[in-house]
Residue, then its C-alpha position, 0 to 999 in steps of 0.5 A: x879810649x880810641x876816640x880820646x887818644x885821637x883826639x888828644x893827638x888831634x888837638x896837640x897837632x894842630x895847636x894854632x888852631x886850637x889855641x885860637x879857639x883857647x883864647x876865644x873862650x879864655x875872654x868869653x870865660x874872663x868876660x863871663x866870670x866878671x859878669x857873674x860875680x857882678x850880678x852876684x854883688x848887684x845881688x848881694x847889694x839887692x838883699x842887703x838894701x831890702x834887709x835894711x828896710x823893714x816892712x812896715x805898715x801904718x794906719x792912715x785915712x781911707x781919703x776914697x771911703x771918706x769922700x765916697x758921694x761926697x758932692x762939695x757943690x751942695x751945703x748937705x753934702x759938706x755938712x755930711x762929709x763933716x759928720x761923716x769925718x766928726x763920727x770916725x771912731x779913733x783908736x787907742x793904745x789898748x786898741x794898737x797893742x790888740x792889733x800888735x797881737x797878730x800871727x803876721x806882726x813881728x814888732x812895733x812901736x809908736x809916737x804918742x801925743x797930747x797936748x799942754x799949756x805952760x806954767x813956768x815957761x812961755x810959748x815961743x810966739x811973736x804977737x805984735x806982727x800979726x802972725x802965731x808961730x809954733x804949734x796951732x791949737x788949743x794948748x801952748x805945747x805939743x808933746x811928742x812921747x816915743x816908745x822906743x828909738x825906733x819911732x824918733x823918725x824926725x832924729x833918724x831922717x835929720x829933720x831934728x839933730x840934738x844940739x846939747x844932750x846930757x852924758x846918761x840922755x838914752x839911759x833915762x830917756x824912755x821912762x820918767x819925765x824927761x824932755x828934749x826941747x827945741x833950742x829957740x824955746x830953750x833960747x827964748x826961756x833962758x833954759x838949759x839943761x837939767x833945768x825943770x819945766x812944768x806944763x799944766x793941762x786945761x784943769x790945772x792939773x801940773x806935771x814937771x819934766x827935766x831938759x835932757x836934751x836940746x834940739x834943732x830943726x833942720x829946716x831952710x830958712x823962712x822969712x815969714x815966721x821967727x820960729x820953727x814949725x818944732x819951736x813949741x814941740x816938746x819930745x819925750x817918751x810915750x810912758x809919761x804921755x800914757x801916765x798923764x792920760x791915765x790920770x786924766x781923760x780929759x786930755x785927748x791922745x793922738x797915736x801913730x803906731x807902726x807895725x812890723x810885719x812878716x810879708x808884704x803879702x799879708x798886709x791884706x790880711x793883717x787889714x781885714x783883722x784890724x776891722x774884725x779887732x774893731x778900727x773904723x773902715x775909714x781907716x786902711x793900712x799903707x806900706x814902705x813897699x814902694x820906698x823900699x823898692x826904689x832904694x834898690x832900683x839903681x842896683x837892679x839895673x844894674x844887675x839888669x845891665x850885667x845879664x844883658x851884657x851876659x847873653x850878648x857876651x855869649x851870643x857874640x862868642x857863640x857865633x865866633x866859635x860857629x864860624x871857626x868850627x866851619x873853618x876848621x872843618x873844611x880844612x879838616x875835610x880830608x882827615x874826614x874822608x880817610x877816617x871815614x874811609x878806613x871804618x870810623x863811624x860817623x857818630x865816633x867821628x863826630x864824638x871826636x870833634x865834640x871831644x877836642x872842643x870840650x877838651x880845649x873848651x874846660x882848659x881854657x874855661x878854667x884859666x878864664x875862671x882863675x883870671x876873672x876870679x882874681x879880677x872880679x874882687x876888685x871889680x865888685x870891691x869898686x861897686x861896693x865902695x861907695x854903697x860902704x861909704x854911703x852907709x858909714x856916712x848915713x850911720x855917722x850923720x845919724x848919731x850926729x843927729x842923736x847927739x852922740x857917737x855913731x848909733x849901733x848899727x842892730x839899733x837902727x835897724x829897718x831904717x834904710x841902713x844896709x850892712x854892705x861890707x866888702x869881699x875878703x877874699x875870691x871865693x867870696x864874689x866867685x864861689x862854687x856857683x859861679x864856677x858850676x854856671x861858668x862851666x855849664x855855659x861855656x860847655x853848653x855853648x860849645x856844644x851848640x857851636x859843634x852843630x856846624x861838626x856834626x852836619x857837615x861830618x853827616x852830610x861829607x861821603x868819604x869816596x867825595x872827599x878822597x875824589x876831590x882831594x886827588 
């Protein structure tokens, strides 16, 4: 009680001194509150960005397998390379809802497509320049069926935005023969929406789709083709795709599946299940990892920056408060030697010191708190408005692109849309944690700044003091 009461006296009396060393460690307190709670809202950006990224796994070529003692120099090399690549075994849709039944996927989901002639609409192409536009191959049209909206990565990017849609389009548009078509076929056709179209497959067998949508590719302008690359794509949902196969093997399918899975860490093992499940080693699965960390990377420096501030902040203000402890002791070096002189242990002296620091150290940390609180909501709050903004706008242009108001949010998700909302209130940026980690640095940097106290209180003799004082 001796050793508080003293030092209470103490720092009351020399309130200059003591009110200085207030100061220092209101701003290291302010400094580091801001700091904290800017690492906190880096943090809370991190998080919501790495959330709005599903990790996703997809089938691709293994192009290293494929052109292992591949020798483009010699005719049997090329011709085994081609057998090699004519013998890949494909897979099915039986074969993704398989591979879908796995303890590491959590969801998933496909674009399904095949290809069809036209019966009562034409191929948007120009013959006499010498050029085919729209899609190369066998067939007029190539038809691209979703499983859900998750899959309509074209729309969701804005490589298509629809520009005419029917007011119950998303109610119909996963199940029965429907179409969204792009607006030059349309165009070119005379059609519009409600209207029916029929396609028909290599046999002749007919299947008739309803237009519900009409779209546009957003593509630059290219002087050497009339049309889109889309011009002859026709989108509609996998289930009608799946019908027509059904019911007619000759009709090849590609399929583009996309697996949602619990952990990147998995993804090895998810691969060597595919292979036992049957896919050909010639395929290998690939991840958004690296799409999903660079989404972050701006934010991660600078939640790097603020750390680096931090430790310079504490670095700079430990130093300074180094200095004055050594100016305070030597002007304190008489009221050593009597204290010392009338029986005051060294260690009860040098717990005294320690306590007037601590004393002024916790009042003045506290203030620090309150007053960078109150600042850190505005701080955090500016480096959360553009995040908001960037993510309304990305919400806006992407139900613009469906033809429609604003897509749920929960719809769209995975997508690299972040929920970033911005912080009501102080106790939001600046919560317990950050109170705990204020006071831990700041009375672990007093401490370290004391040492000068304590060795020179060591090292002072009382008779040496009182000596030089006469």
């Amino acid at each position: 009680m001796f050793i508080l009461k003293n030092a209470w006296i103490s720092i009351k009396r020399n309130k200059a001194r003591n009110i200085l060393i207030g100061i220092i460690i209101l701003i290291i307190a302010c400094a580091c509150t801001i700091t904290l709670a800017i690492k906190n809202t880096a943090g809370y950006l991190i998080d919501s960005y790495k959330n709005a990224y599903e990790k996703e796994v997809t089938i691709s070529f293994n192009r290293a397998n494929m052109m292992k003692n591949f020798d483009p120099s010699k005719i049997e090399g090329r011709e085994n390379a081609k057998e090699k690549f004519d013998n890949i075994e494909s897979y099915t849709i039986s074969d993704v809802t398989s591979f879908a039944d796995s303890e590491y996927i959590t969801s998933y989901y496909y674009t399904y497509s095949i290809g069809l002639n036209g019966n009562n609409i034409i191929k948007a192409e120009i013959n006499n320049d010498g050029f085919n536009h729209g899609k190369e191959n066998n067939t007029d049209f190539n038809l691209t069926g979703y499983s859900n909206l998750d899959a309509m990565s074209e729309f969701i990017n804005g490589t298509y935005t629809m520009s005419e849609i029917t007011d119950n389009a998303w109610d119909i548009a996963f199940d029965g023969n429907y179409v969204f078509i792009n607006e030059e076929l349309a165009n070119y056709n005379d059609l519009n929406l409600n209207d029916k179209i029929k396609l028909a497959s290599e046999d002749g067998k007919t299947y008739e789709f309803e237009i519900i949508g009409i779209f546009k590719e957003n593509e630059e302008d290219n002087q050497m083709t009339m049309f889109s690359n889309s011009a002859n794509t026709l989108v509609t949902n996998a289930n009608a795709l799946i019908s027509i196969t059904k019911n007619n093997e000759e009709i090849k399918a590609i399929i583009n599946p996309t697996f949602i899975v619990d952990s990147y860490d998995n993804v090895e093992k998810l691969q060597n299940e595919f292979y036992e499940k049957g896919l050909d080693e010639n395929f290998v699965l690939q991840t958004n990892e690296e799409e999903a960390n660079n989404a972050v990377s701006s934010i991660q420096n600078i939640n790097s920056f603020s750390t680096t501030f931090l430790t310079l902040t504490l670095i700079i203000g430990g130093i300074v408060l180094l200095v004055i402890n050594m100016i305070n002791i030597r002007e304190r070096k008489y009221e050593i030697g009597v204290l010392r002189t009338i029986g005051i242990s060294k260690l009860k002296l040098t717990i005294q010191f320690v306590l007037e620091l601590v004393i002024v150290a916790v009042i003045a940390l506290m203030l620090g708190a309150v007053f960078g609180a109150v600042s850190s909501k505005n701080v955090s709050n500016s480096l959360l408005a553009s995040e908001i903004k960037n993510s309304n706008e990305k919400v806006e242009e992407i139900g613009k692109n469906f033809g429609g108001p604003n897509m749920n949010r929960g719809q769209m998700k995975g997508k690299g849309m972040p929920v970033v909302e911005a912080y009501d209130s102080i106790d939001a940026v600046v919560d317990i944690k950050v109170i705990l980690e204020l006071l831990s640095i700041g009375i672990t940097l007093v401490l370290i700044s004391s040492i000068a106290s304590m060795v020179s209180i060591e090292r002072f003799s009382p008779l040496t003091i009182l000596k030089e004082r006469s």
